[in-house]
C-alpha positions as a Python dict, from the first residue, in 0.01 Angstrom:
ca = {
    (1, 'X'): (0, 0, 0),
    (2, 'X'): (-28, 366, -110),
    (3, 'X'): (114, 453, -423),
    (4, 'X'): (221, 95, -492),
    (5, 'X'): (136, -62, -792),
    (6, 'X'): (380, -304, -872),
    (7, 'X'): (457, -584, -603),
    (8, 'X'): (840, -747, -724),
    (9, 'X'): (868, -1080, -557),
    (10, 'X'): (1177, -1307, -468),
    (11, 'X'): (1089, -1624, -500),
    (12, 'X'): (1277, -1897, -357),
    (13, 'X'): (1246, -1913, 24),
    (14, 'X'): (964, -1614, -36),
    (15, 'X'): (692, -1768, -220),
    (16, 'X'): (863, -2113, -306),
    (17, 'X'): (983, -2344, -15),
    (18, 'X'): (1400, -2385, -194),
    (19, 'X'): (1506, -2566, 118),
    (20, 'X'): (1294, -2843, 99),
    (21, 'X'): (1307, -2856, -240),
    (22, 'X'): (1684, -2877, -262),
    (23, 'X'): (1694, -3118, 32),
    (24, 'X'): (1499, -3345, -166),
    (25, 'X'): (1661, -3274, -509),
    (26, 'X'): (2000, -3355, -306),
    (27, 'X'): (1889, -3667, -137),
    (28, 'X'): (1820, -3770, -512),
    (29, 'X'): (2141, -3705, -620),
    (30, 'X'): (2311, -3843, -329),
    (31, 'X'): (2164, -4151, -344),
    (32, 'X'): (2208, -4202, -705),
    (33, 'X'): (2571, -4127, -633),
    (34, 'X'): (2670, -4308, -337),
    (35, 'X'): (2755, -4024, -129),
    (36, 'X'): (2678, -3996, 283),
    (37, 'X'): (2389, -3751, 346),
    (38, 'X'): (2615, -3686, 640),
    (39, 'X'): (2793, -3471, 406),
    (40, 'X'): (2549, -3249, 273),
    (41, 'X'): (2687, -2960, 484),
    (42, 'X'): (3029, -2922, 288),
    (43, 'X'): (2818, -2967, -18),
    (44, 'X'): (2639, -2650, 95),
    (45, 'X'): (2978, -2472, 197),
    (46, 'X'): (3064, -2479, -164),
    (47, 'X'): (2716, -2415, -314),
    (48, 'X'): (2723, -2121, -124),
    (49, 'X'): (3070, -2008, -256),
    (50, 'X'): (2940, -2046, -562),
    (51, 'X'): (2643, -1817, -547),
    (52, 'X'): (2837, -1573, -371),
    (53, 'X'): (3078, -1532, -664),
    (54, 'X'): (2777, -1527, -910),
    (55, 'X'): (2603, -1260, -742),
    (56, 'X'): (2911, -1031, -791),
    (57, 'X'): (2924, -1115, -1126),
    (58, 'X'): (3279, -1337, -1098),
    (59, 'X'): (3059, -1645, -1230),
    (60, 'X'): (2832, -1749, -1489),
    (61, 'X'): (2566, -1987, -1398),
    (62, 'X'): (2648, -2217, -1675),
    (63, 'X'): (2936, -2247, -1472),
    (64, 'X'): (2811, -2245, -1157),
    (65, 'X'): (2605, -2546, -1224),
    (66, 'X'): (2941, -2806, -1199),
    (67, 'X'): (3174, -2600, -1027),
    (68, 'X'): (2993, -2662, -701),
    (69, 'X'): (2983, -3026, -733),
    (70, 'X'): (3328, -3003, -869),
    (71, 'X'): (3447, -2864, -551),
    (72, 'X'): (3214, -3022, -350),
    (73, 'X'): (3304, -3419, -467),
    (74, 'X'): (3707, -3271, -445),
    (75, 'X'): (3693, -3224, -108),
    (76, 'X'): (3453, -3550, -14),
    (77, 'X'): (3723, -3742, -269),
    (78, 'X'): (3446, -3873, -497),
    (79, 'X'): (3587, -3922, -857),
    (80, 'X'): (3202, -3852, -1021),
    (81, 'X'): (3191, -3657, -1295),
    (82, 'X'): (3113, -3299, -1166),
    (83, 'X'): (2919, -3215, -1485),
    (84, 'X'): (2716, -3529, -1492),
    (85, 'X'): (2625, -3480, -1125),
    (86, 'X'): (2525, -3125, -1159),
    (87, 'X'): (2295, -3225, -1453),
    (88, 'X'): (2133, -3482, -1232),
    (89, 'X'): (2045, -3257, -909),
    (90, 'X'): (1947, -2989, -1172),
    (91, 'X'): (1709, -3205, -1304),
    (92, 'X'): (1585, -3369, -969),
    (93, 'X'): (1535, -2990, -834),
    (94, 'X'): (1306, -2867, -1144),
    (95, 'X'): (1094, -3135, -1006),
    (96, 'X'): (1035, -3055, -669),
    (97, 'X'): (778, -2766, -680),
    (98, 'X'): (729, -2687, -333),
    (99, 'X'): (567, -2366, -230),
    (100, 'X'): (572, -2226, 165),
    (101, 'X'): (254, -2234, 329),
    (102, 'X'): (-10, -1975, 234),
    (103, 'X'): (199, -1817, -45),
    (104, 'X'): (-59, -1942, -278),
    (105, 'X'): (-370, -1746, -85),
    (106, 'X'): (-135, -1436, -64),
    (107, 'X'): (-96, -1453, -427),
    (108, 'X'): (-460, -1477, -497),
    (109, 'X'): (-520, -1227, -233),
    (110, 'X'): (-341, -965, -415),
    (111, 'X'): (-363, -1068, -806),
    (112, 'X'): (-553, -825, -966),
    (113, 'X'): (-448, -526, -685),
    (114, 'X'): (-120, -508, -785),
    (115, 'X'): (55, -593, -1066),
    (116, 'X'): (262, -923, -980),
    (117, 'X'): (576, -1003, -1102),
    (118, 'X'): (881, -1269, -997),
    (119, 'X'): (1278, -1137, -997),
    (120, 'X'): (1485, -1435, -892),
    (121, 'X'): (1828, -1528, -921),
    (122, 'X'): (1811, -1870, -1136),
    (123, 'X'): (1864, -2149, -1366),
    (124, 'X'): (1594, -2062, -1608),
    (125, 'X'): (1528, -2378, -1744),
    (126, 'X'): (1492, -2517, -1360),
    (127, 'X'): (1317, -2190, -1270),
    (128, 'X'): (1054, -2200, -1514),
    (129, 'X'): (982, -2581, -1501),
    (130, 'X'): (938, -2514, -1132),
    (131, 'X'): (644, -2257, -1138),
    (132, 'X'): (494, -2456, -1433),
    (133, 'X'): (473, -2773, -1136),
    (134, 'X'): (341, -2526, -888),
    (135, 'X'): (99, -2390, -1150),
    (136, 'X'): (194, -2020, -1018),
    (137, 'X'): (260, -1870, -1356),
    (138, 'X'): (-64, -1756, -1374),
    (139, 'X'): (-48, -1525, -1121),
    (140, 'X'): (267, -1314, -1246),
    (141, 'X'): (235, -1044, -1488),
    (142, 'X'): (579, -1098, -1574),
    (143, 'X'): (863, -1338, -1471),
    (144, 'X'): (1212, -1215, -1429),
    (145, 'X'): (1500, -1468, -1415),
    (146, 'X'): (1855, -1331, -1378),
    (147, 'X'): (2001, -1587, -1654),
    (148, 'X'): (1788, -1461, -1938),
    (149, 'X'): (1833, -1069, -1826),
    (150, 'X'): (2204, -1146, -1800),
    (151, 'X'): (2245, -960, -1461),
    (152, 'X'): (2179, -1102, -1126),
    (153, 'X'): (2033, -927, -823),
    (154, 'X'): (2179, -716, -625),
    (155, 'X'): (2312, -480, -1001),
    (156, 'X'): (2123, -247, -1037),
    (157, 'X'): (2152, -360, -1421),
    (158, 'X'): (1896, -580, -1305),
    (159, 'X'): (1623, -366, -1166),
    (160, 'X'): (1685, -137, -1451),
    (161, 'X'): (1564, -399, -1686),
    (162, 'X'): (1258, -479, -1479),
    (163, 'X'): (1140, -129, -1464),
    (164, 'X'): (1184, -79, -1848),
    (165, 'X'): (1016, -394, -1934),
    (166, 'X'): (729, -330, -1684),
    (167, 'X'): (712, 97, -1815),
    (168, 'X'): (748, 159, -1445),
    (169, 'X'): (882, 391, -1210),
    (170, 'X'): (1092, 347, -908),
    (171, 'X'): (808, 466, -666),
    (172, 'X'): (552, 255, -790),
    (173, 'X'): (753, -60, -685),
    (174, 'X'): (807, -259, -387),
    (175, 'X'): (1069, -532, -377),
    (176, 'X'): (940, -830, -121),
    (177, 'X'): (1268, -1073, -74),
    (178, 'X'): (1415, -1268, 191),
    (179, 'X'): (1798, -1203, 49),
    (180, 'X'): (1920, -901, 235),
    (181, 'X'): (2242, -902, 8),
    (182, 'X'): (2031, -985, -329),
    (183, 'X'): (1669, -848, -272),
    (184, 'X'): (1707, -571, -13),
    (185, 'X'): (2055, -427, -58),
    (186, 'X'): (1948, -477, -465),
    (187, 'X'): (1654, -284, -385),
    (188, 'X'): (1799, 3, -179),
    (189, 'X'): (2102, -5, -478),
    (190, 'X'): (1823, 63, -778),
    (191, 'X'): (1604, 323, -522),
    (192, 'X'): (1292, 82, -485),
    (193, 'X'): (1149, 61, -177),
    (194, 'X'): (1114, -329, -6),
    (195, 'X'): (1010, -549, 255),
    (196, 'X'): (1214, -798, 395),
    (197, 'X'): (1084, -1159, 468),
    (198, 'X'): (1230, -1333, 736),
    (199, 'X'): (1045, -1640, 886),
    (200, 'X'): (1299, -1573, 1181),
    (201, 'X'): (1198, -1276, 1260),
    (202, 'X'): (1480, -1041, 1169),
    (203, 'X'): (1489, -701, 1076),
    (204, 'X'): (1641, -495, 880),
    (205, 'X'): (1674, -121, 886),
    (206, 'X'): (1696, -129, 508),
    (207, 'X'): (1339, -216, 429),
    (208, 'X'): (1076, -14, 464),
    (209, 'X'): (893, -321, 651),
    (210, 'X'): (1019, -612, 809),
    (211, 'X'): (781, -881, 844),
    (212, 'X'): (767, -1265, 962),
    (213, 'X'): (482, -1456, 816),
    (214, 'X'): (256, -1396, 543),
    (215, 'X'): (-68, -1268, 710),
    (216, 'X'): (217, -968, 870),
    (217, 'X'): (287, -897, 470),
    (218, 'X'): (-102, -884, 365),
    (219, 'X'): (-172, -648, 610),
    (220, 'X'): (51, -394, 492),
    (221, 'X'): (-47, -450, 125),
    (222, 'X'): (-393, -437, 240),
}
């Protein structure tokens, strides 16, 4: 893509399949607990509170990591400890390195075109152990996890710190993301242009593309 020379990519539910890794992760957990897959979806209700409040900086991850299942076995009436169980699914998730189909021949497609790099919103210790698994680290230039920055996507804190660390400027970059709150509005805040990923089909005036599958994406990196 003209002028392009650094390619930022989301990665869970961009290059990494998160939903099946959580589902499995979760069915993990559940089991080890006791609880009904039946009610996964309040589980999700409350994971997505969670992340929610994170993203606008009202909670640390640290904290994050229990309060979910602290709300989540409250309202299912499950006496677990909250801590314990968020230490288990954390470490049933770093396990379950999953990546979406033909994210791994886009990647080698475009190493050594662009300069590759990973922004995601994360548990770093999960993150990392995750891409390790995969064996994806290879392909990034740099890997930037909100945790160890200390801001999360969408401040433009964030995409601040990337530039810096990368010595790049704003129209050099291209944010590719499936988060229209995190990646694209997070994008549009820090005046870096972006594609939006959605496997739905969606669009999104606020991207300068909006594409649906991978080989849509290559051609306009191409």
């Amino acid at each position: 893509m003209k002028g392009k020379k650094y390619l930022l990519f989301d990665a869970d539910n961009t290059l990494y399949d998160f939903n099946a890794s959580e589902a499995a992760a979760l069915r993990r957990m559940f089991s080890q607990y006791g609880i009904d897959i039946s009610l996964l979806p309040i589980y999700h209700e409350e994971n997505l509170k969670c992340w929610f409040l994170y993203e606008h900086g009202q909670m640390t991850l640290d904290t994050l990591e229990t309060e979910r299942f602290r709300r989540f076995l409250q309202r299912i009436g499950n006496d677990a400890d909250p801590e314990e169980a968020g230490n288990a699914y954390s470490g049933f998730l770093a396990e379950e390195g999953i990546m979406l189909p033909g994210a791994l021949e886009l990647l080698g497609s475009l190493q050594g075109r662009y300069s590759l790099s990973i922004i995601t919103n994360g548990i770093a210790r999960i993150q990392h152990e995750r891409f390790r698994r995969t064996d994806t680290e290879k392909y990034f230039d740099r890997i930037f996890i909100s945790q160890e920055i200390g801001y999360a996507k969408p401040d433009p804190r964030f995409f601040s710190y990337v530039l810096d660390e990368l010595g790049a400027d704003r129209s050099e970059c291209l944010v590719i993301g499936d988060g229209l709150t995190s990646d694209i509005q997070g994008a549009e805040n820090a005046g870096i242009d972006s594609i939006y990923v959605s496997w739905s089909g969606n669009t999104t005036e606020k991207a300068a593309f909006s594409v649906s599958s991978f080989s849509e994406l290559a051609r306009i990196l191409a």
